[in-house]
Residue, then its C-alpha position, 0 to 999 in steps of 0.5 A: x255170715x255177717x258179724x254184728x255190728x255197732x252202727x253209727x247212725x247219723x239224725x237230723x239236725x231238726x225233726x222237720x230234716x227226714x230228708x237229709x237222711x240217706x236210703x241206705x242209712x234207711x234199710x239199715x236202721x229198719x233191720x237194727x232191733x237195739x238202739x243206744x240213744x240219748x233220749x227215748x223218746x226223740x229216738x222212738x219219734x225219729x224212728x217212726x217217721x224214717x221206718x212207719x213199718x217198723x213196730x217201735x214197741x219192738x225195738x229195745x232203747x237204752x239211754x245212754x247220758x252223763x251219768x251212765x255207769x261203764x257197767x252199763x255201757x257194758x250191759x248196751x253192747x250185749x246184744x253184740x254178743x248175742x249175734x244182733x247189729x246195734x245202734x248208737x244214736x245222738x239226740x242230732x247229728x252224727x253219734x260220737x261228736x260233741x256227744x256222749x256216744x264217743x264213750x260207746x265207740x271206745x268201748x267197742x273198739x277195746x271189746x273188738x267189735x266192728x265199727x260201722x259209722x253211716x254218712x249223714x248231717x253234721x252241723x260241724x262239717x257243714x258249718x265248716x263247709x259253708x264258712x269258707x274258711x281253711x278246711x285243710x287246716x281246723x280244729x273243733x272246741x265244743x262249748x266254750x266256757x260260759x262265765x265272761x272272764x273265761x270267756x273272753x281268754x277263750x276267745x282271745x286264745x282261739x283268735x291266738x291259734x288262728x293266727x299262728x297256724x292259719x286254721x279254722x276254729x270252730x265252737x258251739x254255744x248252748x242256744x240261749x247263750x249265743x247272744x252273749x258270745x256273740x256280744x263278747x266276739x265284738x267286744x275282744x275279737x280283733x276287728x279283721x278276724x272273720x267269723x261265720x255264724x251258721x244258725x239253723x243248718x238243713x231247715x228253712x231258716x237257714x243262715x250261713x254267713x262270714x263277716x269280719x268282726x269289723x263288719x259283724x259291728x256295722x251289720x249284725x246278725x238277726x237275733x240267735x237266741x235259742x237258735x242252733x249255731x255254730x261259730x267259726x272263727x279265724x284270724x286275718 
């Protein structure tokens, strides 16, 4: 028999990707009556559109933020013990990176829990992926700081890294601040650095191009506000 499990669930990049979601992924999900989730709501919604034959009233969510207590962690992974397969969900993407999840993960690792990660969307891959830059050699930073005078360091220090060990950098930004990091890349970033902006992965406004900072400047990319992007960067 079966031990239950703690899957990883990959979700869409955007809420019109159902597609890029795996079959099997699809059979498993239907069969998972707990989930561990970022937001309920989201999570009800995706659900209903990948499994309509599933009651979704049926289903136990817990939310798991910022804020959530190890005793509450605890509490999520309780129906492990209990014989049922749970699910962990991000708000997009895969469960675990650049997300609270990781926090779930660990803790089922140390209780002695099957780990059971699924193939799906990652924004970070596929960015990589797409950049055609060193994918033998990369490093992902998540949100680098907002303020300019930490901002730019952060730059110039990844630019640095780039540049002594030939690896990608790869960094994201809260959408309505893509604009200024893009502005601060121009502004401190050596004009032979190249960096790939990768806005909008899986939809249909796509937009996946490497440019050098120099070429950036001429030629600048149509506007990022509120748009998700990632940012690699990598020096030459």
């Amino acid at each position: 028999m079966k031990k239950p499990q703690l899957y990883l669930l990959p979700v869409p990049l955007s809420e019109t990707d159902i597609q890029t979601i795996p079959e099997y992924n699809r059979q498993i999900m239907s069969n998972i009556r707990y989930f561990i989730v970022e937001r309920v709501r989201t999570a009800r919604r995706f659900l209903r559109k990948l499994a309509p034959d599933v009651v979704i009233d049926e289903l136990t969510f817990f939310e798991l933020n910022k804020r959530t207590t190890p005793e509450e962690l605890s509490e999520m992974l309780a129906p492990i013990w209990q014989g049922y397969d749970v699910g962990l969900m991000s708000e997009a993407g895969c469960p675990g990176v650049a997300d609270p999840g990781a926090l779930i993960v660990e803790m089922a690792h140390e209780s002695g829990i099957v780990v059971h990660p699924l193939v799906g969307p990652s924004s970070i891959l596929l960015a990589l992926m797409g950049s055609g830059m060193n994918g033998q050699s990369f490093s992902f930073h998540g949100y680098l700081p907002a303020k300019k005078e930490q901002l730019v360091p952060a730059l110039r220090k990844l630019e640095q890294v780039s540049g002594q060990t030939g690896g990608a950098q790869l960094f994201i930004e809260t959408p309505y601040r893509n604009q200024q990091v893009f502005a601060q890349a121009m502004a401190c970033l050596s004009a032979k650095t190249k960096l790939t902006i990768a806005a909008d992965l899986t939809t249909e406004s796509q937009y996946i191009v490497t440019k050098s900072i120099g070429q950036w400047k001429q030629a600048p990319p149509p506007a990022l506000h509120k748009r998700p992007v990632v940012f690699v960067l990598q020096a030459h």
